[in-house]
C-alpha positions as CSV (number, residue, x, y, z in Angstrom):
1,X,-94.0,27.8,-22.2
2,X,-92.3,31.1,-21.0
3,X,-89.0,31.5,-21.4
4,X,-87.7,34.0,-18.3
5,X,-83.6,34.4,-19.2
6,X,-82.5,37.2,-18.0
7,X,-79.1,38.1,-19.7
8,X,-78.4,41.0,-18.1
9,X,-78.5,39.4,-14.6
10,X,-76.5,36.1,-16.2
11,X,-73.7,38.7,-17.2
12,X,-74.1,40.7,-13.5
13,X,-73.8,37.1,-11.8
14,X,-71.1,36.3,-14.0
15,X,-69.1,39.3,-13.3
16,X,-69.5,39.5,-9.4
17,X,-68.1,35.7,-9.4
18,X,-65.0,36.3,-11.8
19,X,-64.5,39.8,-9.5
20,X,-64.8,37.8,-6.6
21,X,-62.2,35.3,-7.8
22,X,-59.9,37.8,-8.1
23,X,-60.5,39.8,-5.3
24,X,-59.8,36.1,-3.5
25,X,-56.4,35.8,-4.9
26,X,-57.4,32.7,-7.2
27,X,-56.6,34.2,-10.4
28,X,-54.4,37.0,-11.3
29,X,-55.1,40.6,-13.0
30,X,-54.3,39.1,-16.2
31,X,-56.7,36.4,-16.0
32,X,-59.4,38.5,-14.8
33,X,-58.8,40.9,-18.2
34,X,-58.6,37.3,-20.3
35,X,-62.3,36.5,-18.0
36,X,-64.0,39.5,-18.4
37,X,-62.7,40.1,-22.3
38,X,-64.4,36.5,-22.3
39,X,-67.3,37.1,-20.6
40,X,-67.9,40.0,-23.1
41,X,-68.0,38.1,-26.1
42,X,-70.4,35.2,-24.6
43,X,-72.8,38.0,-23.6
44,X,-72.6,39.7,-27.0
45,X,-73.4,36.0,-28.8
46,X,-75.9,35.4,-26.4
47,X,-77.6,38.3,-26.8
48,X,-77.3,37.8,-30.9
49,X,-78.9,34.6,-30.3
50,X,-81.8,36.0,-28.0
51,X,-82.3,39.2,-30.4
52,X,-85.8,38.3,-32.0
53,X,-85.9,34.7,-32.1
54,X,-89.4,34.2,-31.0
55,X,-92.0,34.7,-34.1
56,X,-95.8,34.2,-34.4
């Protein structure tokens, strides 16, 4: 089975779409700084997650 995840486009995708929001007037500048801060530390677990997990 291959496993293709990209994070860094997941955190790219992520980030264009809570930008977007904004830019769209549906949330407000101190939700997008709650969004992003957010979107920060799901990346950073992910990554911990992702960071050597496969072993022969």
């Amino acid at each position: 089975m291959t496993y293709n995840f990209d994070p860094d486009l997941w955190y790219k995708n992520e980030f264009e779409f809570i930008k977007t929001e904004y830019k769209s007037g549906k949330i407000t500048r101190q939700e997008l700084k709650s969004a992003l801060k957010e979107l920060e530390k799901r990346y950073e677990e992910m990554s911990d997650r992702l960071d050597g997990t496969y072993q022969i």
